[in-house]
C-alpha positions, 0 to 999 in steps of 0.5 A, a space after each residue: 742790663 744787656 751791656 753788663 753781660 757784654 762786659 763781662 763776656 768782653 772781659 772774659 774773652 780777652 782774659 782767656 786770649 792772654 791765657 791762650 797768648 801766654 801759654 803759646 809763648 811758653 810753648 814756643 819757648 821750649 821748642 828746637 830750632 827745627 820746630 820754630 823754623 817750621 812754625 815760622 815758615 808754616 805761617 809765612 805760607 799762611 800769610 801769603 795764602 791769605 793775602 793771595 786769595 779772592 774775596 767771596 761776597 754773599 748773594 744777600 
């Protein structure tokens, strides 16, 4: 029984991320060309933070 309620809050996940996806894609869609350059380069610095940073461990 445990696993049908993770199916269905598996399936419902991935289903509000395809919403998420599609509604971001539209969004970027209507944007200007100053705005996606900012975006992009907003990530990128994102991508580079984190593949600079140090892994933290637990003290478990």
């Amino acid at each position: 029984m445990g696993k049908i309620n993770y199916l269905k809050d598996t399936k419902r996940f991935w289903q509000e991320r395809a919403d998420a996806r599609i509604s971001l894609e539209k969004k970027r869609e209507g944007a200007t060309l100053a705005a996606k350059e900012k975006e992009a380069k907003q990530l990128k610095s994102d991508s580079l933070f984190l593949k600079t940073g140090r892994i933290l461990s637990t003290k478990h």
